[in-house]
C-alpha positions in Angstrom: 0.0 0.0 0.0 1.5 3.5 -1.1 1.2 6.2 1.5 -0.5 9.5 -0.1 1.8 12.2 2.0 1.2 16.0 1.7 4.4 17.6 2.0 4.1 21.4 1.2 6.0 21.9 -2.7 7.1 25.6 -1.5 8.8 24.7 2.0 8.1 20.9 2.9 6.1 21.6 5.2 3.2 19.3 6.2 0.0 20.6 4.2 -3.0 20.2 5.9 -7.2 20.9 5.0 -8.4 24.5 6.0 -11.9 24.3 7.1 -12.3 27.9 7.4 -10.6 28.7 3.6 -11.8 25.0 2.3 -8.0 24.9 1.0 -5.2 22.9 1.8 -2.6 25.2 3.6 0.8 25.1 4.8 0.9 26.5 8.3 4.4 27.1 7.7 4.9 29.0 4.3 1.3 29.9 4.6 0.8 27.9 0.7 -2.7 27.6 -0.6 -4.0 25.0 -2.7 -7.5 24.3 -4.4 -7.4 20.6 -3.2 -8.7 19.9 -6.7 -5.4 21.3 -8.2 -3.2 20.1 -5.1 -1.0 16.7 -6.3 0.8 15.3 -3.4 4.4 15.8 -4.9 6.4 13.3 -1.6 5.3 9.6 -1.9 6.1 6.4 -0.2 5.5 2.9 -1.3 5.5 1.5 2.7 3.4 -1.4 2.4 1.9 -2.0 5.8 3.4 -4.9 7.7 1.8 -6.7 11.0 3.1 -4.8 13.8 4.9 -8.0 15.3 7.7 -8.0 12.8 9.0 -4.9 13.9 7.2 -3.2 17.2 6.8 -4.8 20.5 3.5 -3.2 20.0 1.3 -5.4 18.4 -2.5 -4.3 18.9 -4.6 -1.5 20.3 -5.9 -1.5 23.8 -9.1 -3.1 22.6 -7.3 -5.8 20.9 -7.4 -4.3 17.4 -4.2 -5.7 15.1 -1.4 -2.6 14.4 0.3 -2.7 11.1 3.7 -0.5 10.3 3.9 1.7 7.7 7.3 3.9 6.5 7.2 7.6 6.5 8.6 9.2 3.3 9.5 11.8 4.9 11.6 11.3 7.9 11.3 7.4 7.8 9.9 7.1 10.8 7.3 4.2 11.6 3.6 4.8 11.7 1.4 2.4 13.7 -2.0 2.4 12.5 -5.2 -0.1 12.3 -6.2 -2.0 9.6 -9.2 0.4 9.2 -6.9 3.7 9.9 -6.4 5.2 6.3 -5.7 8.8 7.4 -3.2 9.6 10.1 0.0 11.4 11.2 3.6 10.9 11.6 4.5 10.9 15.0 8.4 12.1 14.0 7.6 14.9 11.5 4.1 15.2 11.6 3.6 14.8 8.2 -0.5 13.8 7.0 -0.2 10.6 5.1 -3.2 8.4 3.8 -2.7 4.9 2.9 -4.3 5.7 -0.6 -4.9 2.2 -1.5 -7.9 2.0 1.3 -9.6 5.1 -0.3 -9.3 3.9 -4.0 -11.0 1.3 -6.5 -13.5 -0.5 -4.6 -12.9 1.3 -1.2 -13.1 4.4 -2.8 -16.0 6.2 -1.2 -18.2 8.6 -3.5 -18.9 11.7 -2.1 -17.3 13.2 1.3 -18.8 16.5 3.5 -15.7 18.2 4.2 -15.1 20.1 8.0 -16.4 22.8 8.2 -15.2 23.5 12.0 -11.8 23.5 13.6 -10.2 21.7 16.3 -10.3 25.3 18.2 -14.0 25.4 17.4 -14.8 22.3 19.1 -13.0 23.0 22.2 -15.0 25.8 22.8 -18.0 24.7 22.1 -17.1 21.6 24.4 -16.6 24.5 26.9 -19.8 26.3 26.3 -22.1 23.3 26.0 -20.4 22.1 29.8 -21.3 25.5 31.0 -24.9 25.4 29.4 -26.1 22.5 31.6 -27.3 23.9 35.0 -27.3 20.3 36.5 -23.2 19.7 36.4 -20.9 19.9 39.3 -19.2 23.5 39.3 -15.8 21.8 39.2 -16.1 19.7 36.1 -15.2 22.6 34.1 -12.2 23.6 35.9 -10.7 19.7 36.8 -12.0 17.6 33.9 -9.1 16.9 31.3 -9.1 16.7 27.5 -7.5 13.9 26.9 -7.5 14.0 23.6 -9.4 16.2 20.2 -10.2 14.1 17.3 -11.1 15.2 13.9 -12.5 12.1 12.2 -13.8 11.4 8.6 -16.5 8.6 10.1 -17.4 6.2 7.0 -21.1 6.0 6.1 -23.4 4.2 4.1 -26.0 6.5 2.2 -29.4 4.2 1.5 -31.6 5.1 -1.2 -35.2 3.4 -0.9 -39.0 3.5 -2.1 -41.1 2.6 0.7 -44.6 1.2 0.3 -47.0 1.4 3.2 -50.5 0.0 3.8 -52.4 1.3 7.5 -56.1 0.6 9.1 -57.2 2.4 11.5 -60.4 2.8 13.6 -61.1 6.5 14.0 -63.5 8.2 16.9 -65.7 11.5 16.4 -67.1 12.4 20.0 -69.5 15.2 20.2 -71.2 16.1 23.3 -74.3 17.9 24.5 -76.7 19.2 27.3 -80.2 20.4 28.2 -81.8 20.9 31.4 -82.1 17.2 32.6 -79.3 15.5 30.5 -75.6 15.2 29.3 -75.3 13.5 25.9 -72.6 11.9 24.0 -72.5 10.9 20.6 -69.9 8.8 19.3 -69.1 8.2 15.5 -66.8 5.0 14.5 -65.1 5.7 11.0 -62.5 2.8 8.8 -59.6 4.9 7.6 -57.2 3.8 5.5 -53.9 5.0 3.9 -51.8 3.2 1.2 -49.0 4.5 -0.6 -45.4 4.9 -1.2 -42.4 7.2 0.3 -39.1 8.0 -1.3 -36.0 8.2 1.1 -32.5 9.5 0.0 -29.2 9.8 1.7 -30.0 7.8 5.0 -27.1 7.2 6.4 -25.7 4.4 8.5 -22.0 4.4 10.5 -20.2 2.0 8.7 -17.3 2.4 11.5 -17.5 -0.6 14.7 -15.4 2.1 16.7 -18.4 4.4 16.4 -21.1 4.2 18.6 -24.4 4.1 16.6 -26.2 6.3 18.9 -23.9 8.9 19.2 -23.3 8.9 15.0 -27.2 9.0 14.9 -27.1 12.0 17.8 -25.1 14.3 15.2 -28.0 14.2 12.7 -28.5 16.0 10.3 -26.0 16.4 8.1 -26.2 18.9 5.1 -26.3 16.8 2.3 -26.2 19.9 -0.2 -22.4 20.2 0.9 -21.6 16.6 -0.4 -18.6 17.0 -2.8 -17.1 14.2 -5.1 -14.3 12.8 -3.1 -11.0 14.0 -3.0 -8.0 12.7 -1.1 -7.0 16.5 -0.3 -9.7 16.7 2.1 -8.0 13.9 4.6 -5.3 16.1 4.9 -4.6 16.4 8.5 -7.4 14.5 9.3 -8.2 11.0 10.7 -9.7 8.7 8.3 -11.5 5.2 8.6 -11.8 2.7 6.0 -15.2 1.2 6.2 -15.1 -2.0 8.6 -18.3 -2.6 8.5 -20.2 -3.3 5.0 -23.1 -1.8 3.2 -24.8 -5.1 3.5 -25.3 -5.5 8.0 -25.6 -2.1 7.5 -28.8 -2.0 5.1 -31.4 -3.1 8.0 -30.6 -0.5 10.5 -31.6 1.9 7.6 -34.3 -0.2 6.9 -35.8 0.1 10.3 -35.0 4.0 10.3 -37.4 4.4 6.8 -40.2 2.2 8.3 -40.9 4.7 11.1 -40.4 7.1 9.6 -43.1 5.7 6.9 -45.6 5.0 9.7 -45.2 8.4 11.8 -45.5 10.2 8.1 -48.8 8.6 6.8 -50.4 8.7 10.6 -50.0 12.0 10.5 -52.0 12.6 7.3 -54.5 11.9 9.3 -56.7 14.6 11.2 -60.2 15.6 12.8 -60.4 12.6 14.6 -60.9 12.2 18.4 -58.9 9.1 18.6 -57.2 6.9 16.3 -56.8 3.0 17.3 -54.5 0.8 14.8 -56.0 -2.1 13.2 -53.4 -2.9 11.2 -49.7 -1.3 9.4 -47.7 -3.3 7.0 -44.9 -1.4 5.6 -42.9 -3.3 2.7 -39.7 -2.5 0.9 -39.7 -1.9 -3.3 -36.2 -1.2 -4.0 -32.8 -0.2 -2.6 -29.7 1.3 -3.5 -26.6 3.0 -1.5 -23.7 4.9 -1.7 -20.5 5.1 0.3 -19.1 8.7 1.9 -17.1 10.4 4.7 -18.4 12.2 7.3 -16.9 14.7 9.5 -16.7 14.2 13.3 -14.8 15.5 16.2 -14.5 13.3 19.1 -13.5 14.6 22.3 -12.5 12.4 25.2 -12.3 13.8 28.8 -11.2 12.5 32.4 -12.7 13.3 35.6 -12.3 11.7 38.7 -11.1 8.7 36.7 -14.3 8.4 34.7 -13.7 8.7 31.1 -16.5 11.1 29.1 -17.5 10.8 25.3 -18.4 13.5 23.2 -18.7 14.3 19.4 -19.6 17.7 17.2 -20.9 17.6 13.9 -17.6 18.7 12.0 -20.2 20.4 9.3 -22.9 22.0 11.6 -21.2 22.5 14.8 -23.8 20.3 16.9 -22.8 18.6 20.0 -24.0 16.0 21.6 -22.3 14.1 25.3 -23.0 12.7 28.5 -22.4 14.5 31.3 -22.1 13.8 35.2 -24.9 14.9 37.2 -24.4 17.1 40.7 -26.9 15.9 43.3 -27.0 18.9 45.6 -27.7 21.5 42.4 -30.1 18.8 41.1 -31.9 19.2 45.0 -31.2 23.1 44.8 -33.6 23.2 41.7 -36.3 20.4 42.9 -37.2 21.7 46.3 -38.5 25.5 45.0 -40.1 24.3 41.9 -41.9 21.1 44.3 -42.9 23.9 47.2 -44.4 26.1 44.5 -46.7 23.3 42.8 -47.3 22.1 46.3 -48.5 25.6 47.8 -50.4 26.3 44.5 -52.5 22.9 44.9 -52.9 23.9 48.3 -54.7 26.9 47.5 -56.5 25.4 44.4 -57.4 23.2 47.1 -58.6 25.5 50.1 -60.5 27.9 47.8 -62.4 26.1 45.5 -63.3 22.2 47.1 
């Protein structure tokens, strides 16, 4: 496997993406390229060997296999996953993609490029902490960033027709008085909807380091942005090869469309005072996909030996985490807002029963 290294033509420096300019730039010279125009002009052909040959360091703490590659630059030795594509020299810091995991069959089709920086996520990290009136005061100032991420996450883009078939047993109540008598009149009405729903661009993590629910937390993307891909955009930038494949990923999709289907056509329907299901049947027509990058910065912090997770939407800037929870500030806001409700039933109470 050839590594794909961006050494800067004007100074050697090592090039890297520009969210903010949507360039590649050399924080050195200060060198701009279109990445379009940009040809990586310093390459290697390192094939990547198990790590056992020749580092003591053979896997990754969760038992994932390294493999060595050889910088171009410096020749220093790169340990990486089988999955890594996109990474950095340790030694000279120069952004190298092993381009034979990004090309022929691995090659994905489109990619949304950052949008943010690695400064931008920090401080919305910060602000986000500070937004939450329910964590300790001192998680700001002792928590630790381990570590600031920015990662092209692989997904799978599912293109379906959906075709949907509901029954359902609808109630019109109407009420009534005179001088003697309350009356209620109920109407029982059959409704029925059939039809289809296109879906575009549902996308599925195709990454087993990801977790699924914090991929899905970062929706939505802006699709619009989608460009062709381009390995000029990795520069500087983690990057995983898809590990797992369009086809365990199809279902999840699947499943997303379906209730989606049902919440859409139930809510076509209106004027009723109740609606009971008698039956839904939702059925696939056809399906296609297509593979891209995503951008993602994940954020690892430490406090009190606890590690926390959390990941912003490279594109939009959203950010979604757990955080801990303070039990004395959660008590500090329960306690008013339970005396209130209590001392308004009270006098809802003593006034009018």
């Amino acid at each position: 496997m050839a590594l794909h290294e961006y050494e800067c033509p004007a100074c050697g420096g090592a090039m890297e993406f520009n969210p903010k300019t949507q360039k590649i730039k050399c924080p050195y010279c200060d060198s701009e390229f279109d990445v379009k125009d940009y040809v990586a002009n310093h390459n290697s052909n390192s094939t990547g060997t198990p790590a056992g040959e020749t580092s003591s360091q053979t896997t990754t703490e969760d038992n994932q296999p390294l493999y060595v590659y050889k910088c171009g630059s410096c020749a220093g030795e790169i340990l990486a996953t089988e999955s890594l594509g996109s990474m950095k020299c340790p030694f000279c810091s120069n952004n190298v993609v092993v381009s034979e995991k990004f090309t022929g069959e691995f090659k994905p089709d489109f990619i949304i490029p950052f949008k943010h920086t690695k400064d931008d996520a920090e401080k919305t990290y910060r602000n986000f902490v500070k937004s939450k009136k329910l964590v300790p005061k001192v998680f700001l100032d002792e928590n630790h960033i381990d570590e600031i991420k920015g990662v092209y996450v692989p997904f799978w883009l599912f293109n379906a027709t959906e075709s949907f078939s509901g029954t359902y047993e609808g109630t019109k109540v109407r009420t009534w008085s005179d001088s003697k008598y309350i009356y209620t009149e109920t109407k029982y009405y059959d409704v029925q909807r059939v039809g289809t729903e296109d879906f575009e661009n549902v996308p599925v993590d195709g990454s087993k380091e990801m977790p699924d629910d914090l991929m899905e937390s970062l929706e939505p993307f802006d699709k619009s942005a989608m460009v062709p891909f381009n390995m000029g955009y990795l520069a500087g930038f983690l990057a995983n090869k898809y590990n797992v494949d369009a086809s365990n990923s199809r279902q999840r999709a699947i499943d997303r469309m379906k209730a989606s289907v049902v919440d859409d056509f139930k809510d076509t329907i209106k004027g009723y005072s109740s609606l009971r299901k008698i039956s839904e049947n939702v059925a696939t027509r056809s399906s296609a996909y297509k593979y891209a990058l995503y951008p993602v910065y994940v954020l690892n912090t430490t406090w009190k030996e606890k590690n926390y997770l959390f990941a912003m939407n490279g594109q939009t800037g959203k950010f979604v985490g757990n955080l801990p929870c303070s039990k004395s500030r959660a008590m500090a806001y329960y306690f008013p807002i339970a005396g209130v409700i209590s001392l308004i039933s009270f006098l809802v109470y003593f006034f009018f029963l």
